[in-house]
C-alpha angles and dihedrals in degrees: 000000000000089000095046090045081052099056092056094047101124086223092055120121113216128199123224099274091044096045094055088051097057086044096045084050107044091036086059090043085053090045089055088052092045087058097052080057095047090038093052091041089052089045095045098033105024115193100308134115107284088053085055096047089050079051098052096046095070085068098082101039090052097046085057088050085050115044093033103040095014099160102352106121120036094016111042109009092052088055100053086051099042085058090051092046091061089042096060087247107139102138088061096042085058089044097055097040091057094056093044086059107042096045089048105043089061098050079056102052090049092042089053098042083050091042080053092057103049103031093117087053092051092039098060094039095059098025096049090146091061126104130238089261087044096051097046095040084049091048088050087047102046094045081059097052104049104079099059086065081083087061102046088051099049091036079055099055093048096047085053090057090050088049098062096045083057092243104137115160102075080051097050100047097051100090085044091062089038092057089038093062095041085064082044097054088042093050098039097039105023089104105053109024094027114198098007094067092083097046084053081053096051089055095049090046087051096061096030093050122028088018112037105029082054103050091046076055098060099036083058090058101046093253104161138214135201118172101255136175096173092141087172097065100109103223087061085053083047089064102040097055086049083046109049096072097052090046083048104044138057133226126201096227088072098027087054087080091042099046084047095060098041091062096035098052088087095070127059111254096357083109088052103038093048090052089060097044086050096041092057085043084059092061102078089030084064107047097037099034113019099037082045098054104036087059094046095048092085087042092051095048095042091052092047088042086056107047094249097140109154090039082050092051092051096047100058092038088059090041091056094043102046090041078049105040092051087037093058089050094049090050094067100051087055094052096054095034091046100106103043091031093056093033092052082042100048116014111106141083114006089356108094126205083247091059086048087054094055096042088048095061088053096046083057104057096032086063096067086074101053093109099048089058096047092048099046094060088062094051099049091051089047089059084041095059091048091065089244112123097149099063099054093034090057095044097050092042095059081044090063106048091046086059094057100083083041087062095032089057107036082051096061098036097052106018110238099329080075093069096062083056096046090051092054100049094049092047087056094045078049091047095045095049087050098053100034083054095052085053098048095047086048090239093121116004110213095210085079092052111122091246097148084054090044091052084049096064102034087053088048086044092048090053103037089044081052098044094043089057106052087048091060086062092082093068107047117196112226108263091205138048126010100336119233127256098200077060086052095054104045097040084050088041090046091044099050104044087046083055102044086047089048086043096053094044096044098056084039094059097039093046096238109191085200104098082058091048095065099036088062125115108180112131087237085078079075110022090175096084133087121270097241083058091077097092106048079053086061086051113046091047082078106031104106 
């Protein structure tokens, strides 16, 4: 219990395995909570208009987080620090996160009061498929929503700051309390103010969450602050010249939700219905991509700081093949689990089984990729803790330009569905770039990359997701009508126990050594941390 009390000290300083293990927690426990929002707003809104127009008005505010503050917080700034931080530099390290603050701050602060101004304009030229109603409800939404932009990228700073010191879990528990006050403000508010409840929750979560939880973190800490605008200082320029590209450029893995709700603006609770199916999907990439590569982002940039470059190169080549392998097996399962599993998530209230049906579809398609984007996340902060932002932001960028008249054709081709095509072809061209760059510039060689484990599991996922299917068969779920949920349970129930026991055999056969792989516990899993760290790895491998 002691043990267990000491790894959620918020003073704790956790290593890297330790550290992915509080993320990957708390990240599931705020996508549980991710799914009771998704799930009220399914029951309360259903798949209509004004749903589409809450979705859709997500897209301006994150474009200003993006384009003004792209990177600045978790990718570039927490790099800069982390180096300080191993120089013994911590005056500096205080210095240059004021400024970065301040200066900032205030971009953010001008980019949302003109954001406010032309948000209609914005609104009708991306949403032409809206109606009157939806273009008016989006532009009230979204006016709601822009200002807590201010708060993510501050919260974010200060997280960063967190991060290097090790600290994660203020940084953890903020999206838990963000998605927490959205249900609040749709709970509390859904009767008087309807749909834009939840937009006023999302602003209340903002500061409460990322914002708040952060700041109380470093205070905690002694990190300091002092108003600043000292824009010569040259670690700020510094900054500046790792952040432009990222502020400049656009990566699909942001543009993806954009791009979604662009083309499927034109149908009545596509928007919507997309968003769900994406939303579930962002569940596994979160806890096997994006847990996994917040906590190795310190660990990435101390080992590169330090010279450190083979042991670099290992590490992110164990990182990518452990986050894949597991992701290729869990494909499988949702694949073969997509139609009960939405239909027990969604399905009540305003969300029909035929809503289920469609999202389903999409839920389906969207899940091939799961590895790509898991993988994706791990080689962009390997080119981040190298110091090198321009590479991987130009070459994303031209990705994703190059996907456009993939989204635009298979659109128009297969109706929506398309789109999810579409998604998962442009994240793989993003992954593959990534990857094919690393190894050019001799950063991460793919040769040493674990591709007769990898085969492994993709072979073991293609059978079990097969089997799996065909099993499912023996419980059909009703086509028609209200669906069942006894159906749900024992499909889900038949599948996954068919795919645990073809997973299990198939490894087994094939002599993974996979299932090994994720149970270890050697430091040289993470090379990046101290020697004397050895031992708290040891422990917290079997702490609960």
């Amino acid at each position: 219990m002691t043990k267990l009390l000491r790894f959620f000290r918020p003073s704790h300083q956790h290593t890297a395995f330790s550290a992915t293990l509080l993320l990957m927690g708390t990240v599931m426990l705020s996508r549980v909570i991710g799914y009771v929002r998704e799930a009220y707003i399914a029951y309360a809104f259903g798949a209509g208009p004004q749903t589409d127009a809450y979705v859709a008005a997500f897209t301006l505010p994150d474009w200003l987080n993006y384009i003004v503050a792209g990177g600045a917080a978790s990718i570039t700034f927490i790099s800069i620090y982390t180096r300080f931080l191993a120089e013994k530099r911590d005056a500096d390290a205080q210095k240059t996160f004021s400024i970065i603050i301040t200066v900032m701050t205030a971009v953010m602060i001008a980019g949302t009061l003109v954001t406010e101004i032309f948000t209609p304009h914005f609104v009708r030229w991306m949403f032409r498929g809206f109606s009157t109603q939806q273009v008016e409800l989006c532009v009230h939404l979204t006016r709601i929503l822009l200002p807590a932009q201010i708060f993510f990228y501050v919260g974010g700073v200060v997280s960063a700051v967190l991060l290097s010191h090790r600290l994660f879990l203020f940084p953890a528990f903020g999206p838990l309390l963000y998605n927490v006050f959205i249900i609040m403000g749709g709970v509390v508010g859904g009767h008087r103010v309807v749909i834009a409840s939840l937009a006023y929750g999302a602003l209340a979560g903002s500061f409460a969450g990322p914002f708040l939880a952060s700041v109380i973190g470093a205070a905690r800490i002694g990190t300091g602050y002092k108003v600043s605008f000292d824009v010569t200082n040259p670690a700020f320029r510094e900054w500046v010249r790792l952040s432009v590209p990222l502020m400049l450029g656009v990566s699909l893995v942001t543009a993806d939700d954009w791009i979604l709700r662009h083309y499927a603006a034109s149908g009545i609770g596509d928007i919507a219905r997309l968003n769900y199916a994406k939303r579930l999907f962002a569940v596994p990439i979160a806890v096997l991509g994006q847990a996994t590569g917040q906590a190795s982002l310190p660990f990435f940039a101390r080992l590169f700081n330090e010279k450190r470059l083979q042991e670099f190169a290992t590490t992110v080549n164990d990182s990518v093949y452990r986050v894949s392998a597991a992701s290729f097996l869990a494909t499988a399962w949702m694949m073969a689990a997509a139609l009960p599993l939405l239909d027990l998530v969604y399905r009540r209230g305003r969300f029909l089984f035929s809503d289920t049906q469609t999202t389903a579809i999409y839920f389906f398609w969207f899940s091939l990729s799961l590895a790509l984007w898991s993988a994706q996340g791990l080689y962009a902060r390997a080119f981040y803790a190298a110091g090198d932002t321009l590479t991987p932001m130009a070459a994303v960028t031209i990705i994703t330009a190059a996907s456009l008249p993939i989204y635009s054709i298979l659109f128009h081709r297969l109706g929506v569905v398309g789109l999810a095509f579409a998604s998962d072809i442009g994240i793989g061209l993003n992954l593959f770039a990534l990857a094919w760059l690393l190894h050019y510039r001799k950063l991460v060689s793919l040769k040493e990359l674990r591709w007769d484990e990898l085969g492994k599991s993709v072979l073991t996922a293609i059978i079990a997701g097969a089997i799996s299917l065909q099993v499912a068969k023996v419980i059909p779920l009703p086509l028609t009508g209200h669906g069942s949920r006894t159906a749900d349970l024992l499909q889900l129930g038949l599948i996954t126990i068919t795919w645990s026991a073809a997973v299990a055999a198939g490894l087994w056969l094939l002599r993974s050594q996979l299932p090994s792989d994720l149970r270890r516990r050697k430091v040289a899993a993470y090379p990046s941390v101290a020697q004397g760290e050895s031992k708290e790895i040891m422990r917290a491998g079997t702490e609960p």
